[in-house]
C-alpha positions in Angstrom: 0.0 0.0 0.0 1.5 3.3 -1.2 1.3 6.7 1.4 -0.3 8.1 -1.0 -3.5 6.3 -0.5 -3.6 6.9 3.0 -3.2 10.4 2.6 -6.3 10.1 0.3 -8.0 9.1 3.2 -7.0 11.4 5.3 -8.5 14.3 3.2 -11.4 12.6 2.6 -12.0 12.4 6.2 -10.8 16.3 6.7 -13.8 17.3 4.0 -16.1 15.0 6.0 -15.3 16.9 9.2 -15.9 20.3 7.2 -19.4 19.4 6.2 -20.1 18.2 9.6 -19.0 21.5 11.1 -21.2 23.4 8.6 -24.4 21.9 10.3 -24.8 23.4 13.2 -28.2 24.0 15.1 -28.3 27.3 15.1 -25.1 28.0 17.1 -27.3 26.3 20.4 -24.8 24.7 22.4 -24.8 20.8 23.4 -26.3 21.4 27.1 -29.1 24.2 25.4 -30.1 21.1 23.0 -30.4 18.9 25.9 -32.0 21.3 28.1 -34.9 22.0 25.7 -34.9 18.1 24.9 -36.0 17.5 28.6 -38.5 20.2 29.1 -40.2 18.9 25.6 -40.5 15.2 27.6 -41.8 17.3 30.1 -44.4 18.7 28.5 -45.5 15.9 26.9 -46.0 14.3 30.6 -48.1 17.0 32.1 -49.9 17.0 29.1 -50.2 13.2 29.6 -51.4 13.6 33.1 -53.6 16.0 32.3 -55.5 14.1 30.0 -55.7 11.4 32.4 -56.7 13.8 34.7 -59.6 14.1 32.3 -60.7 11.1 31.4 -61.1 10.0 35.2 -63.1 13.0 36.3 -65.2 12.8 33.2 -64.3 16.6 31.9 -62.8 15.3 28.4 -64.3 17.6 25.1 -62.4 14.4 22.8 -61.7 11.0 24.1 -59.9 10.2 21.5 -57.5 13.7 21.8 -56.7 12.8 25.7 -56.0 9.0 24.6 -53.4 10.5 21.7 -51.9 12.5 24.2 -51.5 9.8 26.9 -50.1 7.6 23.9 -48.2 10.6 23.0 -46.3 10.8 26.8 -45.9 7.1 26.9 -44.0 7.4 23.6 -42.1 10.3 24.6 -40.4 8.8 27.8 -39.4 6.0 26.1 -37.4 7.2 24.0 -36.1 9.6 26.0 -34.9 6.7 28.4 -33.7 4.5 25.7 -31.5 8.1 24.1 -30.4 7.8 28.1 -29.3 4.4 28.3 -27.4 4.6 25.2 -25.5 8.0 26.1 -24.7 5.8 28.9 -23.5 3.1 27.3 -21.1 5.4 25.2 -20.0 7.2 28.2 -19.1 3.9 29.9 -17.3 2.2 26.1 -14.8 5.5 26.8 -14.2 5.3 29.8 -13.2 1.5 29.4 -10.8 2.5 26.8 -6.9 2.3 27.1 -5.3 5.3 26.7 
């Protein structure tokens, strides 16, 4: 294998890095993302509970709107804990790595 090749490679992974780096979110930082990330699960739980709320007291306008929104919160969390055991699961790969 010539250098040459690898060097290929290495500039095809430098214009990679470059187009990641143009596709930022707005110029929000990581913990700003995260931050609104969470208070969007939480919405969708007090929305959740409110609907169940609802339902149980009998002051519903659409059944079917509170169930969508239950469904809705259920989805939500999930998600948000399976995004949480993953993160997880990275942090703990790194920190079992060698260095």
């Amino acid at each position: 294998m010539e250098i040459s090749n690898i060097s290929a490679f290495a500039n095809i992974n430098n214009q990679n890095l470059n187009v990641l780096s143009d596709n930022k979110v707005e110029g929000k930082s990581f913990d700003q993302l995260l931050k609104s990330a969470i208070n969007d699960v939480n919405k969708s739980q007090l929305d959740g509970y409110d609907a169940m709320r609802g339902i149980a007291s009998g002051n519903v306008p659409n059944l079917q709107e509170a169930v969508q929104k239950i469904t809705t919160a259920e989805s939500t969390l999930k998600l948000a804990l399976e995004v949480k055991n993953k993160a997880l699961g990275a942090y703990k790969e790194i920190m079992r790595m060698q260095v």
